[in-house]
mmCIF file as Biopython writes it, N, C-alpha, C and O atoms, coordinates in Angstrom:
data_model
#
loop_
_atom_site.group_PDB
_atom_site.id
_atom_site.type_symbol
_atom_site.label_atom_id
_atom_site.label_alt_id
_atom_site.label_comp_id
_atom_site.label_asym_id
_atom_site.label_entity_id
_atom_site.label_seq_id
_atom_site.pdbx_PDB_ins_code
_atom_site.Cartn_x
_atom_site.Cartn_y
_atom_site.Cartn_z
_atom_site.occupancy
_atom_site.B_iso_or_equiv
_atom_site.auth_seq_id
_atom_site.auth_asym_id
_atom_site.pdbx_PDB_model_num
ATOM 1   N N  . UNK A ? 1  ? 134.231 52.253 126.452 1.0 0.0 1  A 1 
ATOM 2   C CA . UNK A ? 1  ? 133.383 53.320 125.946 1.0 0.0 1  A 1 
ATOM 3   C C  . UNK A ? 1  ? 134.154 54.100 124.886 1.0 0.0 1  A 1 
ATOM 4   O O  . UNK A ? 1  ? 135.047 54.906 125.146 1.0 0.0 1  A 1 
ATOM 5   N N  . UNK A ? 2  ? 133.707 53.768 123.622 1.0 0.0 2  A 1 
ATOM 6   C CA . UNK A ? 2  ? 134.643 54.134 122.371 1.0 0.0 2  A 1 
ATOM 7   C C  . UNK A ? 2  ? 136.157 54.597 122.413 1.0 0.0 2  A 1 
ATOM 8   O O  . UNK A ? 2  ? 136.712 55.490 121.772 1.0 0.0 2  A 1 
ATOM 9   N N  . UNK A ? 3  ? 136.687 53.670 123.415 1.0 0.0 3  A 1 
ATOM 10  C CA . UNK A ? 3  ? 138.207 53.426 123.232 1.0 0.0 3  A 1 
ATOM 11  C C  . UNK A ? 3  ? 138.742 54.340 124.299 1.0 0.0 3  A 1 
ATOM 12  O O  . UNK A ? 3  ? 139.941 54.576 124.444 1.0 0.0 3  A 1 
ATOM 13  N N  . UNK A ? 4  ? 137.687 54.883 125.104 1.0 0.0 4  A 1 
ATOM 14  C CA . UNK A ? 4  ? 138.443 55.526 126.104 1.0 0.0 4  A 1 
ATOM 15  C C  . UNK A ? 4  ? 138.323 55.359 127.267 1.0 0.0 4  A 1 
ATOM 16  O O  . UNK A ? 4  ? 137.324 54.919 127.835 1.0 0.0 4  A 1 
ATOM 17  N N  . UNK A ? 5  ? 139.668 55.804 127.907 1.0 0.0 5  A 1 
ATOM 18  C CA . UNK A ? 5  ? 140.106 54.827 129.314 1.0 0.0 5  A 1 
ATOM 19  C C  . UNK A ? 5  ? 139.719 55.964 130.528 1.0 0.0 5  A 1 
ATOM 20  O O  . UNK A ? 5  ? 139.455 57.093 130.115 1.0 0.0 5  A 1 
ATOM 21  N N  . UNK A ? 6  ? 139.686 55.814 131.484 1.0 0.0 6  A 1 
ATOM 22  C CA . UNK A ? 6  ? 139.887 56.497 132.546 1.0 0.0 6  A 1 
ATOM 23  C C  . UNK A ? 6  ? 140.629 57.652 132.765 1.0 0.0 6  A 1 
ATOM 24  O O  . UNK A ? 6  ? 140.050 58.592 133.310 1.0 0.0 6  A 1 
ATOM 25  N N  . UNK A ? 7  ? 142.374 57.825 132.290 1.0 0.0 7  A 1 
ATOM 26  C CA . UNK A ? 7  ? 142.668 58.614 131.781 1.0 0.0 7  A 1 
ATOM 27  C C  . UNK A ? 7  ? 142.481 59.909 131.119 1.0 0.0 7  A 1 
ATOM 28  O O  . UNK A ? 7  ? 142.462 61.095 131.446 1.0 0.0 7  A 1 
ATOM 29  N N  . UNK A ? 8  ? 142.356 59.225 130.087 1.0 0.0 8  A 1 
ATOM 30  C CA . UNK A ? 8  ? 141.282 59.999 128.861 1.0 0.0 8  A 1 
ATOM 31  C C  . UNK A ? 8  ? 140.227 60.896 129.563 1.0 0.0 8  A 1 
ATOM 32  O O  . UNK A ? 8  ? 140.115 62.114 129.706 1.0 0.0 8  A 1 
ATOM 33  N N  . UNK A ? 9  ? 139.590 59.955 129.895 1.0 0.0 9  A 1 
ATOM 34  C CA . UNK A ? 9  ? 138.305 60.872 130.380 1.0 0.0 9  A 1 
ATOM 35  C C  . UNK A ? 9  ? 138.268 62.295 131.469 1.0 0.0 9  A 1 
ATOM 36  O O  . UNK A ? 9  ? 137.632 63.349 131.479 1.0 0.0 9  A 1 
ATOM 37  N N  . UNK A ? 10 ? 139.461 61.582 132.459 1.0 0.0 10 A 1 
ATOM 38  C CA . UNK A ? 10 ? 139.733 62.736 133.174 1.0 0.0 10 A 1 
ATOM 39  C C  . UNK A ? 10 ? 140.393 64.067 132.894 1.0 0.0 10 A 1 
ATOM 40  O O  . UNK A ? 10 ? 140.364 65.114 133.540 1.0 0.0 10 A 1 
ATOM 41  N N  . UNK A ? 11 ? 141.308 63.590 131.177 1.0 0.0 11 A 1 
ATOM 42  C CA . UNK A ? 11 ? 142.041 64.847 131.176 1.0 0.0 11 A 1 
ATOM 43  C C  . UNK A ? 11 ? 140.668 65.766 129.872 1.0 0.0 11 A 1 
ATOM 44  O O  . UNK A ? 11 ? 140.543 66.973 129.664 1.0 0.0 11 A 1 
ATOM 45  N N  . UNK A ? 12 ? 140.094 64.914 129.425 1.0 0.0 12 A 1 
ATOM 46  C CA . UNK A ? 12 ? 138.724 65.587 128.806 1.0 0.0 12 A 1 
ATOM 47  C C  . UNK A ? 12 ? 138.055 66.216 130.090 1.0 0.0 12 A 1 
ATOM 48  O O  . UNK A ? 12 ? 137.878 67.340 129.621 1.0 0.0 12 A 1 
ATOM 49  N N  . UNK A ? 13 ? 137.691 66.275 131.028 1.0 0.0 13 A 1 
ATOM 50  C CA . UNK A ? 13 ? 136.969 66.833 132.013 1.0 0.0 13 A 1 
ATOM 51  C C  . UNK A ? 13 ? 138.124 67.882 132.542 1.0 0.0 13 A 1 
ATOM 52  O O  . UNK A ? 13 ? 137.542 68.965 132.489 1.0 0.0 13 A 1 
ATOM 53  N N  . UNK A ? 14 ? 139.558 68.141 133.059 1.0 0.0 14 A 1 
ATOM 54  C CA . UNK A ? 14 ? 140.295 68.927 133.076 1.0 0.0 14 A 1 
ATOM 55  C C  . UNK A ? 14 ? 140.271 69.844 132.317 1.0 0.0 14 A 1 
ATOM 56  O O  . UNK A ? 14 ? 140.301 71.011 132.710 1.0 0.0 14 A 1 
ATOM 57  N N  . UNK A ? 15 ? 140.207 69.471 130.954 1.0 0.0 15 A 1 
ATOM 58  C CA . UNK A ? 15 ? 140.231 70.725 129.777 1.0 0.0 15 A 1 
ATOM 59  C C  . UNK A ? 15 ? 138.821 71.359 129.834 1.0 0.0 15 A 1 
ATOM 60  O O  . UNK A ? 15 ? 138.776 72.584 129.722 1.0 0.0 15 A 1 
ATOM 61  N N  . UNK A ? 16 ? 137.650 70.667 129.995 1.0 0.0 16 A 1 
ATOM 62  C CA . UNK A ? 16 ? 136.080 71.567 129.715 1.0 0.0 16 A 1 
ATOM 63  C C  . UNK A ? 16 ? 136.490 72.226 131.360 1.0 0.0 16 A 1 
ATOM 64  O O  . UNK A ? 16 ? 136.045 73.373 131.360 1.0 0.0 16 A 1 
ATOM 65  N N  . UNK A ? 17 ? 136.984 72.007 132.366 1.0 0.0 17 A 1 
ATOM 66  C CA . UNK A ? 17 ? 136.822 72.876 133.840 1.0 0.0 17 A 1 
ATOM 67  C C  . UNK A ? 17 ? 137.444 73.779 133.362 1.0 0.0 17 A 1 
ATOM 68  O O  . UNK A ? 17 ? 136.757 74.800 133.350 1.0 0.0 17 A 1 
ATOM 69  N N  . UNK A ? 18 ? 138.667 73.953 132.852 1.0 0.0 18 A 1 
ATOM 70  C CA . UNK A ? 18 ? 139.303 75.003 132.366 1.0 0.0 18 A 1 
ATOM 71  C C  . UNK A ? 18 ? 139.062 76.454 131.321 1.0 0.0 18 A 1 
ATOM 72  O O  . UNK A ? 18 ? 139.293 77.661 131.247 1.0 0.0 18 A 1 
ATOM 73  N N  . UNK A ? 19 ? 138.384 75.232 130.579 1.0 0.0 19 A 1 
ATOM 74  C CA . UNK A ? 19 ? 137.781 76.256 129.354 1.0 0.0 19 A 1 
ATOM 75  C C  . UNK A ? 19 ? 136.335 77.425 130.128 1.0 0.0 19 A 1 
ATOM 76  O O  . UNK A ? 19 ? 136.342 78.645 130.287 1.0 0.0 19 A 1 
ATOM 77  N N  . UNK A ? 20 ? 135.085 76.231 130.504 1.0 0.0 20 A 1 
ATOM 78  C CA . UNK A ? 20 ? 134.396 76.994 130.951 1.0 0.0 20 A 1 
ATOM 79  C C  . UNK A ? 20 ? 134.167 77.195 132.419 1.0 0.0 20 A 1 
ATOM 80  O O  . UNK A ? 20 ? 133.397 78.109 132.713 1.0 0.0 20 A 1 
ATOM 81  N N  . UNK A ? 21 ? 134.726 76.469 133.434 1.0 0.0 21 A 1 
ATOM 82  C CA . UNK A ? 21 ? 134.921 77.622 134.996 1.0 0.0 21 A 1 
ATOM 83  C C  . UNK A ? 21 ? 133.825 76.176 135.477 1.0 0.0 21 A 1 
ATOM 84  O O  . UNK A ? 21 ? 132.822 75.738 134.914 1.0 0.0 21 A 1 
ATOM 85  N N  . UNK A ? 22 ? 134.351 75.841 136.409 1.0 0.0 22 A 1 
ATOM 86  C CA . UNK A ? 22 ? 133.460 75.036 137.614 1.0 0.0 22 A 1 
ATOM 87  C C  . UNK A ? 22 ? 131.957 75.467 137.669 1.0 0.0 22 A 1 
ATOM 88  O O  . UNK A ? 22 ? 130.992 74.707 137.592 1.0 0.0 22 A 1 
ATOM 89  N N  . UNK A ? 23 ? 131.928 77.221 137.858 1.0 0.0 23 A 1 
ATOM 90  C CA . UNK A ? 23 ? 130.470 77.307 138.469 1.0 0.0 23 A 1 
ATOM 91  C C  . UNK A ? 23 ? 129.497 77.028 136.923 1.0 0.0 23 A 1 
ATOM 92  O O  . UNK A ? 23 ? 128.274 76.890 136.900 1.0 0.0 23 A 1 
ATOM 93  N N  . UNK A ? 24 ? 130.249 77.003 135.935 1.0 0.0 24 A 1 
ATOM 94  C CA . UNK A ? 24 ? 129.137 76.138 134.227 1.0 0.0 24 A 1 
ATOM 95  C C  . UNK A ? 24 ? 128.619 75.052 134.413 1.0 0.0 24 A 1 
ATOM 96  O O  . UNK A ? 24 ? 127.453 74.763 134.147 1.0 0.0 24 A 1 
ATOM 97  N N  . UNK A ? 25 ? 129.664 74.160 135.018 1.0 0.0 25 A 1 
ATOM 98  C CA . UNK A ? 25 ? 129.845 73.306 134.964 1.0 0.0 25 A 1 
ATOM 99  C C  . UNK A ? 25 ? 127.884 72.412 135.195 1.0 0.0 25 A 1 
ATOM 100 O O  . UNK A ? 25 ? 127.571 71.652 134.279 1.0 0.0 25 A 1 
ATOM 101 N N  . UNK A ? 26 ? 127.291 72.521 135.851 1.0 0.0 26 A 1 
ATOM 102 C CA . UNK A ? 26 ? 126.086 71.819 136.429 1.0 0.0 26 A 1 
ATOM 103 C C  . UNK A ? 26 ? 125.188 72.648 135.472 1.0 0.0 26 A 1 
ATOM 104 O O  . UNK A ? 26 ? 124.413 71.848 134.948 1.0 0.0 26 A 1 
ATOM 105 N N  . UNK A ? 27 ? 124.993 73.700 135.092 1.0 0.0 27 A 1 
ATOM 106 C CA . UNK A ? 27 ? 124.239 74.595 133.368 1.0 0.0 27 A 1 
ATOM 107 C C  . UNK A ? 27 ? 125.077 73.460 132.426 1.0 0.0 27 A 1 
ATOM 108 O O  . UNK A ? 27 ? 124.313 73.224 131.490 1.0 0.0 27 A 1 
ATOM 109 N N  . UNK A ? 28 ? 125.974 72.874 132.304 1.0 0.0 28 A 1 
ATOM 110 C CA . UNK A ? 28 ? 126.303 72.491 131.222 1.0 0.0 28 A 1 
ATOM 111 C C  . UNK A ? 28 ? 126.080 71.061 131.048 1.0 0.0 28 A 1 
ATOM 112 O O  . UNK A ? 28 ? 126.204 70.472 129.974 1.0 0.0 28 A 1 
ATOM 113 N N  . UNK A ? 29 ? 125.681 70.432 132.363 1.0 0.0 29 A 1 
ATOM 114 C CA . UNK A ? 29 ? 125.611 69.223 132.704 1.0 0.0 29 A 1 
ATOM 115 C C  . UNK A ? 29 ? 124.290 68.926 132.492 1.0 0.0 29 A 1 
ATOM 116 O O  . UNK A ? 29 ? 123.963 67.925 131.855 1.0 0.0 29 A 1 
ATOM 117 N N  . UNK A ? 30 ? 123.156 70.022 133.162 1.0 0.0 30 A 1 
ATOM 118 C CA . UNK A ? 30 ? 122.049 70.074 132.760 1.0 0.0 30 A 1 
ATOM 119 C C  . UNK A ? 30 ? 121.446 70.190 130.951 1.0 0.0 30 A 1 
ATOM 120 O O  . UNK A ? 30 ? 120.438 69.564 130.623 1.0 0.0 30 A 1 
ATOM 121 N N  . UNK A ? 31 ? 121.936 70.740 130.304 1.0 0.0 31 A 1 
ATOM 122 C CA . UNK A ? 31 ? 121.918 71.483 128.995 1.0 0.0 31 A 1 
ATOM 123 C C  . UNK A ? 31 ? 121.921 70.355 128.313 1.0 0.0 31 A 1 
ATOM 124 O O  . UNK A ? 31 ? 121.080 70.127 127.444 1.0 0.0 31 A 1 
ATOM 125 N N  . UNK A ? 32 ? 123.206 69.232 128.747 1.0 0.0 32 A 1 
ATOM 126 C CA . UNK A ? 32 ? 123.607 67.724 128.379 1.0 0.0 32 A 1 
ATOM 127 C C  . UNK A ? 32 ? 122.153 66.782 128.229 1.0 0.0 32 A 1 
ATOM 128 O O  . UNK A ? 32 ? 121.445 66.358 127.315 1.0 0.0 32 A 1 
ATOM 129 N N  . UNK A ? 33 ? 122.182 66.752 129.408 1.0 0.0 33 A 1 
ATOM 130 C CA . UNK A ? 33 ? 120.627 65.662 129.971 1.0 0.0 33 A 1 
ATOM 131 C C  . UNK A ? 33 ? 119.745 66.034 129.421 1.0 0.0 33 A 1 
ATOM 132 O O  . UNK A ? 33 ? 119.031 65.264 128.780 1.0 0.0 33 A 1 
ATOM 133 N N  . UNK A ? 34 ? 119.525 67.294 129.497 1.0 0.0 34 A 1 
ATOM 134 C CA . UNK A ? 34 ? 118.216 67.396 128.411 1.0 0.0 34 A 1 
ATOM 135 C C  . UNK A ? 34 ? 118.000 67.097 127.118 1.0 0.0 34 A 1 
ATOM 136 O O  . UNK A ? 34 ? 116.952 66.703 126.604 1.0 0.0 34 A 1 
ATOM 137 N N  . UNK A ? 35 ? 119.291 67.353 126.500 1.0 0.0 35 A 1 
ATOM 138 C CA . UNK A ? 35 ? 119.305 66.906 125.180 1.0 0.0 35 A 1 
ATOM 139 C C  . UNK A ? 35 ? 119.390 65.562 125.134 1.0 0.0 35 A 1 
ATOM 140 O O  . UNK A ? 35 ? 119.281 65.290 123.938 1.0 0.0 35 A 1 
ATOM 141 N N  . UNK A ? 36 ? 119.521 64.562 125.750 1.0 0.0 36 A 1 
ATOM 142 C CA . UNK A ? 36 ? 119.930 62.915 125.346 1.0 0.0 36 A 1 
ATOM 143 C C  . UNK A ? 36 ? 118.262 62.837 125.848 1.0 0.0 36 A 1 
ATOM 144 O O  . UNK A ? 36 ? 117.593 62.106 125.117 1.0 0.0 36 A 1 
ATOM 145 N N  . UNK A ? 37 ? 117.737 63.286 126.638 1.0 0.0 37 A 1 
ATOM 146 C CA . UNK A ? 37 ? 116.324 63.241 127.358 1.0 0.0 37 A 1 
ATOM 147 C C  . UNK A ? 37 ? 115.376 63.163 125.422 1.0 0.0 37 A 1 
ATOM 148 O O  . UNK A ? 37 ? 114.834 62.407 124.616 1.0 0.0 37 A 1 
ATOM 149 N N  . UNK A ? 38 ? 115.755 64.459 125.657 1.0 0.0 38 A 1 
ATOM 150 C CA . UNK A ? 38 ? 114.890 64.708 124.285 1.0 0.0 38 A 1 
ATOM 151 C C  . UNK A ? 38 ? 114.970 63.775 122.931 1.0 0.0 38 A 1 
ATOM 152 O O  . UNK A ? 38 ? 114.125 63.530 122.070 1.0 0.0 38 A 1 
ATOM 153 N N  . UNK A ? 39 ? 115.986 63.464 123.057 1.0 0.0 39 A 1 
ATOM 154 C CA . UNK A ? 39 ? 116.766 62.641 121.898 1.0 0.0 39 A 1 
ATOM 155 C C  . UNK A ? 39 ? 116.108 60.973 122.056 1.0 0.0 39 A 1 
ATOM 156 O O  . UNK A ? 39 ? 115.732 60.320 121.083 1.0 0.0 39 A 1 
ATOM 157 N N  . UNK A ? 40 ? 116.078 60.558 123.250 1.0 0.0 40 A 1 
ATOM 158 C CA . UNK A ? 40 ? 115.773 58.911 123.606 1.0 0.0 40 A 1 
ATOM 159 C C  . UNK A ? 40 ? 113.977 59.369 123.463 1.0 0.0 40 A 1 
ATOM 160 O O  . UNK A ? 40 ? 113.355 58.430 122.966 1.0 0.0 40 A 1 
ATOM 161 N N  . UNK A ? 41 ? 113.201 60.418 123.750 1.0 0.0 41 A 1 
ATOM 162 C CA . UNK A ? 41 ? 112.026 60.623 123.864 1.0 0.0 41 A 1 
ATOM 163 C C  . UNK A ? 41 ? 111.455 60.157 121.838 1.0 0.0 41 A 1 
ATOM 164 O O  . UNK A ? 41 ? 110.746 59.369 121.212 1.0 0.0 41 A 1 
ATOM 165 N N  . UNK A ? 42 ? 112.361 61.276 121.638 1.0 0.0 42 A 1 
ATOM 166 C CA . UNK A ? 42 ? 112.208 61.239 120.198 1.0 0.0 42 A 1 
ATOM 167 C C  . UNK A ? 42 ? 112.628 60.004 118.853 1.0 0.0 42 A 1 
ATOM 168 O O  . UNK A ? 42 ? 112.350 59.996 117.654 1.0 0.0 42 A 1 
ATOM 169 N N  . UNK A ? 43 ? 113.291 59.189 119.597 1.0 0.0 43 A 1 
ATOM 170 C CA . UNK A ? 43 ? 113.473 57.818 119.416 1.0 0.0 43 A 1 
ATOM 171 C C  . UNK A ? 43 ? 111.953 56.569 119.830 1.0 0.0 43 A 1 
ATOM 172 O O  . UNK A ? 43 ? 111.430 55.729 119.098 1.0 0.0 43 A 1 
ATOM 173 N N  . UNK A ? 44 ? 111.786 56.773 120.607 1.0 0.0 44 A 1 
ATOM 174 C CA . UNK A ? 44 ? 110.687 55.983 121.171 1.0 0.0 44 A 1 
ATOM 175 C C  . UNK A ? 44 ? 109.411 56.811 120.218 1.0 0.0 44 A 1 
ATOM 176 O O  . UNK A ? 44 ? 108.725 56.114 119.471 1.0 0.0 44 A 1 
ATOM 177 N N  . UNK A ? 45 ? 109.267 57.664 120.266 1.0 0.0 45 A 1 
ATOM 178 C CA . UNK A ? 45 ? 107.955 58.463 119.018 1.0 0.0 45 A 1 
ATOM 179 C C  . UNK A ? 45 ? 108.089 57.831 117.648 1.0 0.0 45 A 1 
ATOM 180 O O  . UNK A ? 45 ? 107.130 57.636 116.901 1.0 0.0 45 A 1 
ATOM 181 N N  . UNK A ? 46 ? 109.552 57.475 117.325 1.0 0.0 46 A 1 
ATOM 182 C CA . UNK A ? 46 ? 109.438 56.711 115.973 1.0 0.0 46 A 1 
ATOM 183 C C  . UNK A ? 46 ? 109.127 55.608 116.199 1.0 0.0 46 A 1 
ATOM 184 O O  . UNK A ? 46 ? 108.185 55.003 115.689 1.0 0.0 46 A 1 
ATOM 185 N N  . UNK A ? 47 ? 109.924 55.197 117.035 1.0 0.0 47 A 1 
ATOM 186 C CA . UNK A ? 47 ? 109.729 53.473 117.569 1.0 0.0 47 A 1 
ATOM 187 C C  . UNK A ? 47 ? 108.153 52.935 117.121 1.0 0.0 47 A 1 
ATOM 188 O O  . UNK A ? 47 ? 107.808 52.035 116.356 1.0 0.0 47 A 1 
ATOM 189 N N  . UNK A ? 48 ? 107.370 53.896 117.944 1.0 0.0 48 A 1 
ATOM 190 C CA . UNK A ? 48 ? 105.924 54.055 118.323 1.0 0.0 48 A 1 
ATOM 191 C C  . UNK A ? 48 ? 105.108 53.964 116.804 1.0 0.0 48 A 1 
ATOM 192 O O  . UNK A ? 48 ? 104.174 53.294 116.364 1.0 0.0 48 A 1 
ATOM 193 N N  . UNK A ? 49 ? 105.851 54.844 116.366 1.0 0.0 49 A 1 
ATOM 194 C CA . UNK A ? 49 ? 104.821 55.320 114.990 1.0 0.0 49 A 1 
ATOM 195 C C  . UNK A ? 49 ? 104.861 54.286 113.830 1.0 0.0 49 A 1 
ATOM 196 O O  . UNK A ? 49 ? 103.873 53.930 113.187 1.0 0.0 49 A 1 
ATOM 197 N N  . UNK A ? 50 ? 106.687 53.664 113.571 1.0 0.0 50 A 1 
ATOM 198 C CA . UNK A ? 50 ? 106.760 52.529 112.883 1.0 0.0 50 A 1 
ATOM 199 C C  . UNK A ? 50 ? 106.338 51.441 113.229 1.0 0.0 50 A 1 
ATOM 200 O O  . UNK A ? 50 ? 106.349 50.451 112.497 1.0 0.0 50 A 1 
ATOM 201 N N  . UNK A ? 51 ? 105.939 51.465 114.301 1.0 0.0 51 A 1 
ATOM 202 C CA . UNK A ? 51 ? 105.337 49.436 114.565 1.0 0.0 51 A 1 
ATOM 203 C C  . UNK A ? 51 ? 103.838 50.023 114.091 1.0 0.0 51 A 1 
ATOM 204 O O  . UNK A ? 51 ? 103.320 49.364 113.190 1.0 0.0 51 A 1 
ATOM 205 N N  . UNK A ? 52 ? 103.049 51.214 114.595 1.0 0.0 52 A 1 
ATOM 206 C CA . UNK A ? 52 ? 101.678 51.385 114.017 1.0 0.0 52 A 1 
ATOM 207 C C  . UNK A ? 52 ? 101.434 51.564 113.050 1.0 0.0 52 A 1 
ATOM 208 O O  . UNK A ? 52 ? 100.259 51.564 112.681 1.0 0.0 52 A 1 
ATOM 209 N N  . UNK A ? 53 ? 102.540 51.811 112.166 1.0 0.0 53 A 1 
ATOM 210 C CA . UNK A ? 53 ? 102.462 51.775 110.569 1.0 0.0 53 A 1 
ATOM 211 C C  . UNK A ? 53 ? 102.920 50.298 110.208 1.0 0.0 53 A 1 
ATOM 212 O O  . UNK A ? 53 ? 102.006 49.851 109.515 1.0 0.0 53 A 1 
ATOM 213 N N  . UNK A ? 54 ? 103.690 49.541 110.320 1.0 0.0 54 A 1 
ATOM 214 C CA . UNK A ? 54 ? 103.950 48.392 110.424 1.0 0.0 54 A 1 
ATOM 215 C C  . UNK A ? 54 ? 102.434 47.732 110.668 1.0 0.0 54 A 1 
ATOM 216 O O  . UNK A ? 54 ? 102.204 46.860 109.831 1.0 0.0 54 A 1 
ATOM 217 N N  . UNK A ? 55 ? 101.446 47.925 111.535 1.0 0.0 55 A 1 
ATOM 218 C CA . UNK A ? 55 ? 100.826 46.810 111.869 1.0 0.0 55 A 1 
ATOM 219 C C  . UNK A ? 55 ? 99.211  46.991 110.974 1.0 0.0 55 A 1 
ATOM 220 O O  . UNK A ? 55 ? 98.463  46.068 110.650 1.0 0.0 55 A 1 
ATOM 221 N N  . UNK A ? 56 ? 98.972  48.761 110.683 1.0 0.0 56 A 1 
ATOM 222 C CA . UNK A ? 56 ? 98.308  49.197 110.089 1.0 0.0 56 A 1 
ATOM 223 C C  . UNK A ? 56 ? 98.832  48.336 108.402 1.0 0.0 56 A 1 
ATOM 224 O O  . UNK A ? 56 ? 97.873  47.796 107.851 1.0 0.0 56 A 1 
ATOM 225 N N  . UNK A ? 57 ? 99.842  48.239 107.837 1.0 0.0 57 A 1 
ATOM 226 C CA . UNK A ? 57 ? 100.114 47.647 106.832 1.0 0.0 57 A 1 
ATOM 227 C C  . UNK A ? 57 ? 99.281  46.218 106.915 1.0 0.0 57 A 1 
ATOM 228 O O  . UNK A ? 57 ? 98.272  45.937 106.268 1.0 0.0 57 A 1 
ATOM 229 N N  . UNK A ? 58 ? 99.931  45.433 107.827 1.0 0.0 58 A 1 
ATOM 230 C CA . UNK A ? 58 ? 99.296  44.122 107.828 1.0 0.0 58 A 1 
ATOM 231 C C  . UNK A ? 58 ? 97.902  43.626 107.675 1.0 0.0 58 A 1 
ATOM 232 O O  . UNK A ? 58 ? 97.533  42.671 106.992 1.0 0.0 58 A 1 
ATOM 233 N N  . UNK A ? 59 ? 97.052  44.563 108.546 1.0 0.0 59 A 1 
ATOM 234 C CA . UNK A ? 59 ? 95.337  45.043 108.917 1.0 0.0 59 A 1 
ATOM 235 C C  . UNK A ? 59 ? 95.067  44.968 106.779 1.0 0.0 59 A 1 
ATOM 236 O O  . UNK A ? 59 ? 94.188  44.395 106.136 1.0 0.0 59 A 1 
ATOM 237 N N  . UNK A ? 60 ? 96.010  45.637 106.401 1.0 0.0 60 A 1 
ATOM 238 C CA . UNK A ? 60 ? 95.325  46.007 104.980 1.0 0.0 60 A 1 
ATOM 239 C C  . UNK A ? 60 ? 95.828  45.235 103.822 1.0 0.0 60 A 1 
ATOM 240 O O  . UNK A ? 60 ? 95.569  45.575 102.668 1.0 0.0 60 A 1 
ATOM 241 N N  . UNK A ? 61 ? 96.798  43.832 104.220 1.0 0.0 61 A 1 
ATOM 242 C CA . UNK A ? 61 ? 96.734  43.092 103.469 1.0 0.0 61 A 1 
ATOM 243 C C  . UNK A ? 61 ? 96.222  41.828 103.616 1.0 0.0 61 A 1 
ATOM 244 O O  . UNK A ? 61 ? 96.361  40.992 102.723 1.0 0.0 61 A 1 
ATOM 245 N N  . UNK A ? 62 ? 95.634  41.588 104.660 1.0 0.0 62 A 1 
ATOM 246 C CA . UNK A ? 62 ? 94.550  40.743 105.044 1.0 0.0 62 A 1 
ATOM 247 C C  . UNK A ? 62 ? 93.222  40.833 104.855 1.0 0.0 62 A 1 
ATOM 248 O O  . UNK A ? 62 ? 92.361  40.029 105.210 1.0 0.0 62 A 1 
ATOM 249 N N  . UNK A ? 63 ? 93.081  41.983 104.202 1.0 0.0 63 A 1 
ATOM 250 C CA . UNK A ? 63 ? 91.766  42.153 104.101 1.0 0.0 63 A 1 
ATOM 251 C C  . UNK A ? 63 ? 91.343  41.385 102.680 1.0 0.0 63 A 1 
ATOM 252 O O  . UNK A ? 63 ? 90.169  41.372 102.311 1.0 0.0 63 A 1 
#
């Protein structure tokens, strides 16, 4: 996962407990999820919209 080991990861999670305090920690975890939530939602809306523009194209050169 972009070059980082186990290690790594734990002393990245040491430094955010430190910075912002254990009891953040699940507000910050939450705050996280929502945004990748929103983000994969808003991915699939394009997804969605380019194949119906995609297929709407085709409809109008067959005609």
């Amino acid at each position: 996962m972009f070059g980082l080991g186990m290690p790594e990861l734990i002393v990245i999670l040491v430094i955010i407990v430190i910075i912002f305090g254990a009891g953040k920690l699940p507000e910050i975890g939450s705050g996280i999820g929502k945004g990748i939530k929103n983000f994969k939602d808003a991915t699939k809306k394009e997804e969605v919209t380019k194949k119906i523009d995609d297929n709407d194209g085709d409809e109008e050169t067959k005609a």
